[in-house]
N, C-alpha and C positions, 0 to 999 in steps of 0.2 A: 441454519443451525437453530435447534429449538434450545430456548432458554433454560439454563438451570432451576429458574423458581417455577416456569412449568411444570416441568419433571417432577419438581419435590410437592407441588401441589394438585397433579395426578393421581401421586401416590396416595399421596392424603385421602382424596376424593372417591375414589378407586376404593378402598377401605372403609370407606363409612356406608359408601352407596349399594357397596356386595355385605357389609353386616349387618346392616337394618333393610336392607332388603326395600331398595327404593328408589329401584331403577324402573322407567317410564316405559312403554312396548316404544322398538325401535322400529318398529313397521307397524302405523295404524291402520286401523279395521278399513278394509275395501281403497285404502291407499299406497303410496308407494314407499319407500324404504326409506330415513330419514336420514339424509345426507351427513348432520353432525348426529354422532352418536350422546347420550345424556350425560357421560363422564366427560367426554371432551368439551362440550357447552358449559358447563358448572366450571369447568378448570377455566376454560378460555375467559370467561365471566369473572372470577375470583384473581387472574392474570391481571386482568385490567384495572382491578381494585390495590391489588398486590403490589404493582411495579409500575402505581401510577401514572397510568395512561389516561390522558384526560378527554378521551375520545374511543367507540369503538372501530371508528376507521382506521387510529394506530395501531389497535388492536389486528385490522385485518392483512394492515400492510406487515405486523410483525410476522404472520404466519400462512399470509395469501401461497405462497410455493407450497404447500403443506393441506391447505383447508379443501382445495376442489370445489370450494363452492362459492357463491356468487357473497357479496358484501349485506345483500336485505337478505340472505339464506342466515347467515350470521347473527346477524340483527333480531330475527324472528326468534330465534335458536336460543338467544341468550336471554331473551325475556321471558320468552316459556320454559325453561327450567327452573323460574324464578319458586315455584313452588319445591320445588326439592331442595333447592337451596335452603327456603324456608325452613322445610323438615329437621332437616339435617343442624338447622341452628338451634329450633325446640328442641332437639333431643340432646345437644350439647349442655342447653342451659339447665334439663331437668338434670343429667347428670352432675352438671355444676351444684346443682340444691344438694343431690344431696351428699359431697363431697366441699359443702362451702366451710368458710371459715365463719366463727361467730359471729363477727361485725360485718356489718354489711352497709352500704351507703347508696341513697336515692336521691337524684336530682334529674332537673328538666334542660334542655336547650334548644334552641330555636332551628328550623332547619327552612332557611327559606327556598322557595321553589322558582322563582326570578330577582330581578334587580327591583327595588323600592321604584323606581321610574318606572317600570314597565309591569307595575303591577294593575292599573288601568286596563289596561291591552291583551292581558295573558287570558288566558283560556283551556289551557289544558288541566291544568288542576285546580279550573277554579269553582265545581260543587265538592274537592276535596279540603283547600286552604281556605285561608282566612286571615286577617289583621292581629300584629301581637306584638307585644313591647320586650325587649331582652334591654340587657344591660348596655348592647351597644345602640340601642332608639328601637322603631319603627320597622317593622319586617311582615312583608306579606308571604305564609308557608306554612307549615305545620311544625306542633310541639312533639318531640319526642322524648320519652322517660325513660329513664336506665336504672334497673337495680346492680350493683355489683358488691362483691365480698373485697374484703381486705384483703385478696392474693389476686387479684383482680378478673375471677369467675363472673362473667357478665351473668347475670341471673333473671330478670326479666326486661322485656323492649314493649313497651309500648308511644304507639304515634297516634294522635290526641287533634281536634285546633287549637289552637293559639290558648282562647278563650276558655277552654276547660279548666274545672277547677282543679288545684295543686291537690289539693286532700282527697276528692274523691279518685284523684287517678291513685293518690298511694294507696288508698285503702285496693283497689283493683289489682295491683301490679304487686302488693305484697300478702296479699290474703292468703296463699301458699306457704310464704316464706319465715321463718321464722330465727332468733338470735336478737342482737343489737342492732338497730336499725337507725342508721344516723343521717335527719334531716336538716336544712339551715333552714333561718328565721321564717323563709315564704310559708314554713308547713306549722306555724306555730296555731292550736287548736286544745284545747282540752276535750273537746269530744273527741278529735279525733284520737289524741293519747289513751282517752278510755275502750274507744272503738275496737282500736288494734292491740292494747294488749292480752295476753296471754300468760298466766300463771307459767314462772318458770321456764315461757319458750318466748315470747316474744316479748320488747319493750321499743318504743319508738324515744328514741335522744334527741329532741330538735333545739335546733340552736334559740336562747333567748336574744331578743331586741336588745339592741344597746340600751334601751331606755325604761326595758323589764330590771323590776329589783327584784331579783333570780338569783340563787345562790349556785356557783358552778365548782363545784371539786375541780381538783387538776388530774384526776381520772378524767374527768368526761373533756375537758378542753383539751387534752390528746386527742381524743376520738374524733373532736369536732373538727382539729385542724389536718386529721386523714383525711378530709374533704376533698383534699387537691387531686387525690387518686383519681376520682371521676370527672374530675373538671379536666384531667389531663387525657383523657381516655377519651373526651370530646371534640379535646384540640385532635390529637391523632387520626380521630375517624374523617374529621372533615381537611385535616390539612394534608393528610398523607396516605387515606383510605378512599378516598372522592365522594363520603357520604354526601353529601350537599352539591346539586347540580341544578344548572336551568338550560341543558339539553336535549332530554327526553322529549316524544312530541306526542308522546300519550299516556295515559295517568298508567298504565302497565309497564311502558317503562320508566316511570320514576318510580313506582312500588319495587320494579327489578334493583333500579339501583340501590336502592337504601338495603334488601337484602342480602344483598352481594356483599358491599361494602362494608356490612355487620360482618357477615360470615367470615372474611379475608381478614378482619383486625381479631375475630377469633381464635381464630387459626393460626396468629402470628408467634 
């Protein structure tokens, strides 16, 4: 019996992939037919993120009576459609712009790619990772940045090392984007608040240091404490979305998982 969030996430996928027009040739040039079709690998892919499965061999046992094909046919399948996925998330998020709500909030968190112990020995993402300190210590993985609005329209993703700086990623990741744009203390910068603003469309609100004599209205200390939106929208991806993994065994399938795992908490 196929799952109900299947279903409902067929449909979905089914519909974006026939209106923007961004279905892959299902028989490549001088080969043979391709066993999983592009809609059912994006589903199957988003399933696994959806109805967290922490694996894609539950993935295969959920739907082996059903799939006809082998477990590495699978495998193969759902990393290479990682670019449509892709697609399909740019164009949510451009939509999202320009459908967002005024305020909007950017922050970073850490995404590590192994255990602290076995960052020594790893090897697969190691000319992509690198050393980086989060609020819980020490982690070897990559940064990712999240723009999102106050209704919580994801608006821009970018993955970064560790070591990049806080400012020059906001300035990248919001040079499009325009409204109230609310940072905490890491982005505090007066270049950069002159950088990004814009007459009447953009202003960056970044949080003052405890230890700034900084005058704060009780307008902007709401704004500031809308914060938890994205910090919760973090927790989500990695504790119920499987954004954060050290199973992959090659830097294409850890790029698959993290689009995936965007895409399914989009979509939720």
């Amino acid at each position: 019996m196929i799952p109900v969030i299947y279903t409902k996430l067929k449909s979905i996928v089914t519909h974006l992939v026939t209106q923007y027009k961004l279905r892959e040739p299902e028989t490549p040039r001088g080969g043979r037919p391709t066993k999983l079709p592009t809609i059912n690998s994006v589903t199957l892919a988003l399933y696994q993120h959806k109805s967290t499965r922490l694996t894609k061999r539950s993935v295969y046992d959920d739907f082996k009576r059903v799939l006809h094909c082998s477990y590495k046919t699978l495998v193969v399948r759902m990393n290479a459609v990682a670019m449509i996925t892709l697609r399909i998330l740019f164009l949510l998020m451009r939509i999202g712009r320009a459908q967002s709500y005024p305020v909007k909030y950017t922050d970073a968190t850490d995404i590590p790619v192994c255990l602290r112990k076995n960052a020594d020995s790893h090897r697969t993402m190691r000319g992509c990772a690198g050393w980086g300190r989060s609020s819980k210590g020490w982690f070897y993985g990559l940064k990712m940045t999240m723009t999102r609005d106050h209704d919580g329209r994801i608006l821009g993703i970018v993955f970064t090392l560790p070591s990049a700086n806080d400012r020059d990623i906001c300035r990248q990741i919001n040079k499009d984007i325009n409204g109230i744009i609310v940072l905490d203390a890491g982005y505090v910068s007066q270049q950069l608040e002159k950088d990004m603003y814009r007459e009447n469309k953009r202003w960056l609100l970044i949080r003052p240091f405890k230890t700034m004599k900084k005058l704060m209205t009780k307008w902007q200390e709401q704004l500031y404490k809308g914060r938890f939106r994205i910090e919760f929208d973090f927790r989500s991806l990695k504790l119920f979305n499987g954004l954060v993994t050290s199973l992959p065994r090659s830097v294409n399938g850890y790029l698959a998982n993290y689009v995936h795992a965007l895409l399914s908490f989009v979509l939720t």
